[in-house]
C-alpha positions in Angstrom: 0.0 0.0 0.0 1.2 3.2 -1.1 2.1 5.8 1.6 -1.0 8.1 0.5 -3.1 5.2 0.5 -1.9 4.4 3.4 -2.6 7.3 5.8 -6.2 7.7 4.1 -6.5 4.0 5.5 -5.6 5.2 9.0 -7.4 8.4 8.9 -10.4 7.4 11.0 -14.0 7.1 10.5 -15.2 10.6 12.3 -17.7 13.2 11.1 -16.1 15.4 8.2 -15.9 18.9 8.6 -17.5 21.0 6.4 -16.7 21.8 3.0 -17.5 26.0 2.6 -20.8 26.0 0.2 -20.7 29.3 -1.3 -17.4 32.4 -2.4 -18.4 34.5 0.8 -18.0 31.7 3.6 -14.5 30.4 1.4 -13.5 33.7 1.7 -13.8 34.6 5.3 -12.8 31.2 6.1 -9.6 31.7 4.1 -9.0 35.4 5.0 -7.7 34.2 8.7 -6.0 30.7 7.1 -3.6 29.0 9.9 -0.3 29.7 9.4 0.7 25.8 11.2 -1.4 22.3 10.5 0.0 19.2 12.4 3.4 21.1 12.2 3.7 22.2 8.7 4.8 25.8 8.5 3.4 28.0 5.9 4.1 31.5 5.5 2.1 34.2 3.9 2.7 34.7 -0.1 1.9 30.6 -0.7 1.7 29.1 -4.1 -0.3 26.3 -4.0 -0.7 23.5 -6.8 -3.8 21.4 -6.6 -5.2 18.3 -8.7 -8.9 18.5 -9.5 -10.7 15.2 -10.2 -13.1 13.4 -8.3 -13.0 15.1 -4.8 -12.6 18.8 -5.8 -13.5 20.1 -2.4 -10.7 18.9 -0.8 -8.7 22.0 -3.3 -10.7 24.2 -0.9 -10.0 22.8 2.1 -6.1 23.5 1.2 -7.0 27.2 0.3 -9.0 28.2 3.1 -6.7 26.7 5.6 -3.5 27.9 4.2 -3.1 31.6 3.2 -3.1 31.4 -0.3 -1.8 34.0 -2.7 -2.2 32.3 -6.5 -3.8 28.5 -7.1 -2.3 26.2 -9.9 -5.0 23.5 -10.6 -3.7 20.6 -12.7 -6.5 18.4 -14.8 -7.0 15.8 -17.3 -9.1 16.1 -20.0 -11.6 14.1 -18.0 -12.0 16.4 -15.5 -11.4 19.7 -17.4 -15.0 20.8 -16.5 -14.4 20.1 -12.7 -11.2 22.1 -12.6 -13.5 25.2 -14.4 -15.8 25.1 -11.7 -13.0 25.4 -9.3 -11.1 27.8 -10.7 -14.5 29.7 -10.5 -15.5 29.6 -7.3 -11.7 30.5 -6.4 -11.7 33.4 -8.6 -14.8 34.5 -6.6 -12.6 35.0 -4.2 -10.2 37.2 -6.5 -7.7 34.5 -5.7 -5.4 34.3 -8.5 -6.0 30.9 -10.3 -4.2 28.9 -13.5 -5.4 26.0 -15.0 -2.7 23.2 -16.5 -4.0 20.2 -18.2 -2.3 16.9 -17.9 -0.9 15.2 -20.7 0.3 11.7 -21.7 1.9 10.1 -20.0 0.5 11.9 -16.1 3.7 11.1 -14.3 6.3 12.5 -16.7 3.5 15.4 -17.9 2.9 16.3 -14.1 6.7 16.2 -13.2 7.5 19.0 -16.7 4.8 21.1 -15.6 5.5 21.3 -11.6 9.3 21.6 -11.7 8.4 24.5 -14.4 6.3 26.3 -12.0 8.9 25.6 -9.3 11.6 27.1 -11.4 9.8 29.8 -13.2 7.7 30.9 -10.1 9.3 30.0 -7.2 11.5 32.5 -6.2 8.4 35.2 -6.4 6.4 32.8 -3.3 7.3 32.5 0.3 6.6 29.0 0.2 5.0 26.0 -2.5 2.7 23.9 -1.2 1.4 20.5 -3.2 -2.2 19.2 -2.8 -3.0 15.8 -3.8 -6.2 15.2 -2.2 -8.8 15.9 -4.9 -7.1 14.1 -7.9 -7.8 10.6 -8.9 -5.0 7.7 -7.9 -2.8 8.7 -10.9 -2.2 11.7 -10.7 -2.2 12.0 -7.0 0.9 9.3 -7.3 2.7 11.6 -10.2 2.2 15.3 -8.0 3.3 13.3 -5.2 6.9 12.4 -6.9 7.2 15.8 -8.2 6.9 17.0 -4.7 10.0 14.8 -3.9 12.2 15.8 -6.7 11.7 19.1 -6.3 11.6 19.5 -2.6 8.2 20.7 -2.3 5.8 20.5 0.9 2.5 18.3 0.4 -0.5 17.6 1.8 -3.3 15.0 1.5 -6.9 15.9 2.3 -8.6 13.0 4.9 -12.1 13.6 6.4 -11.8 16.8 5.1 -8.9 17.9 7.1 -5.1 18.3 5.7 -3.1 16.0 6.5 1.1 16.6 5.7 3.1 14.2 3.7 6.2 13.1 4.5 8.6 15.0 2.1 11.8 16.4 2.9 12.7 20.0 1.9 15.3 19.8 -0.6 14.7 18.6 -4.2 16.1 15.2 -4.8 18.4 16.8 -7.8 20.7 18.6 -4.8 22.0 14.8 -4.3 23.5 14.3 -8.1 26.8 16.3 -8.7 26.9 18.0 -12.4 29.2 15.6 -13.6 26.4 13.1 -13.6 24.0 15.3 -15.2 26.3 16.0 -18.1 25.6 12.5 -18.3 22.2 11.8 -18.0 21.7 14.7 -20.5 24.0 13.2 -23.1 21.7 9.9 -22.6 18.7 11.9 -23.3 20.2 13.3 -26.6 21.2 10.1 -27.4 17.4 9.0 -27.4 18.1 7.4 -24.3 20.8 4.7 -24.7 24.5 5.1 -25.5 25.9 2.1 -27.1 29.8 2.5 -26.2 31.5 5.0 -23.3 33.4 5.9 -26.6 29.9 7.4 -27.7 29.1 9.1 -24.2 32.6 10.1 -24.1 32.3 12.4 -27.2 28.5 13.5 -26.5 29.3 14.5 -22.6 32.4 15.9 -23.6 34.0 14.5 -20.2 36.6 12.6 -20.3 36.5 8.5 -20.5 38.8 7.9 -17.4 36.0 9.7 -15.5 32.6 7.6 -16.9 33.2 4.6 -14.6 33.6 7.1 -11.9 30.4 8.5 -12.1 28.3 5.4 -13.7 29.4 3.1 -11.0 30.6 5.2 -8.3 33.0 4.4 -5.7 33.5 5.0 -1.8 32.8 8.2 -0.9 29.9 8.6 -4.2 27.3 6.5 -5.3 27.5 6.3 -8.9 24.0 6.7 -11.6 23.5 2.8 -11.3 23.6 2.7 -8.1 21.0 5.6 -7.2 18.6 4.2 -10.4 19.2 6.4 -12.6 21.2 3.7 -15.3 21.0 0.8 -16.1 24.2 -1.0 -17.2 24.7 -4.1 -19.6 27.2 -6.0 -21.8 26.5 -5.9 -25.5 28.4 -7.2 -28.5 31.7 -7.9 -28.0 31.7 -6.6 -24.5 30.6 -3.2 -24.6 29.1 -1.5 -22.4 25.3 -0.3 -22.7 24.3 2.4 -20.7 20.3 3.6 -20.6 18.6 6.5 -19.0 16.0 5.1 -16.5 12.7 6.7 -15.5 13.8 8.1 -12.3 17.2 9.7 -14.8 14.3 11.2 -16.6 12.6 12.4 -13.6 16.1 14.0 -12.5 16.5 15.6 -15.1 12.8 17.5 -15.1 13.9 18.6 -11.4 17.4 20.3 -12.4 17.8 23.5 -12.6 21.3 24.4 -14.1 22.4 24.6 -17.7 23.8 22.6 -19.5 27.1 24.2 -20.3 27.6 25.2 -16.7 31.1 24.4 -14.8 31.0 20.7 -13.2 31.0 20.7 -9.3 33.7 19.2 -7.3 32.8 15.4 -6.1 34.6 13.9 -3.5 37.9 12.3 -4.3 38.4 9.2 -5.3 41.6 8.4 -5.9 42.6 9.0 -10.1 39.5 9.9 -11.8 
């Protein structure tokens, strides 16, 4: 059982609060939001991305208990006219709101479009906050793992209260060096899979003695196959085969830097 699925498992069986009905309750209920739920901090200028599908009150029980100062609302196409109505009612409000439909597939579409917002928008918030409890299983799963790789704080909605996920606050990307996203980039390039470290050599641009290094690791740094982002095989006449995984891809959404930028230092390792 998933961890989301999980904790709405062990929620408990009491009576729901109340859902606000109409703009004027929402918005006095949301003009004196908490600034702490069940030890989640959030401060005052709060962007908060929300999924819309089957349960789209729980995106109001997010912004009427945490000040909220503009609302991303992601949707499928089977829920578009859901996500209107929200949007709205939050508008109603004169609360800022966007509307981002999901694409195919949710997972890698949902990942591209929060780590967007989180780069692009970021810096002009206090704080993100992630809301998974109105969306169906899917995409509550896919803004769930965008909330891990880019470090963002999220919250499920159970018995009409929000409930905080365990995430961490720092975006899984912080935890591979640059070298290895020269990598994982060239991979991408490549359409995924490198068929020599002579090829990834020459499309990286680092230097051969160093692949090993950073594909397999060593002591002091776990290398791309051994965090899942690789996978490593022998081909024809002992080559090495190197592809990009799903979580590489996911990496690579989250990052932040350019491409051309200056590779940070890695522990030593003896000769790399």
């Amino acid at each position: 059982m998933g961890i989301v699925a999980s904790m709405r498992a062990q929620s408990g069986s009491g009576p729901p609060a109340r859902v606000a009905d109409t703009e004027q309750e929402l918005a006095e209920r949301t003009g004196r939001g908490l600034s702490c739920v069940s030890g989640l901090p959030i401060r005052m200028r709060l962007l908060q991305i929300a999924t819309v599908g089957e349960n789209p009150d729980a995106v109001f029980v997010g912004i009427r208990t945490f000040p909220t100062a503009k609302l991303v609302l992601l949707h499928t196409a089977e829920f578009e006219a859901s996500a209107r109505e929200v949007a709205r009612r939050s508008t109603g409000i004169k609360l800022p709101t966007e509307l981002k439909l999901i694409g195919e597939p949710p997972l890698m579409s949902c990942l591209e479009i929060v780590s967007r917002i989180a780069h692009e928008e970021g810096s002009q918030y206090d704080d993100l906050l992630i809301n998974t409890g109105a969306g169906p299983r899917m995409m509550t799963c896919s803004l769930l793992a965008a909330a891990f790789v880019n470090g963002i704080r999220a919250i499920d909605v159970m018995n009409d209260q929000p409930v905080p996920l365990p995430v961490l606050k720092f975006s899984y990307t912080e935890l591979v060096t640059d070298a290895k996203f020269r990598l994982l980039r060239a991979l991408e390039r490549m359409g995924g899979t490198a068929g020599s470290l002579e090829e990834l050599t020459e499309d990286s641009g680092l230097d051969k003695s160093l692949l090993s290094y950073h594909i397999r690791g060593g002591k002091e740094s776990r290398g791309l196959e051994g965090l899942g982002l690789v996978e490593v095989e022998r081909g024809v006449q002992g080559r090495l085969l190197i592809r990009i995984t799903p979580s590489g891809r996911m990496m690579l959404m989250g990052q932040t830097q350019a491409p051309n930028e200056a590779v940070r230092s890695e522990p030593r390792q003896g000769r790399r």
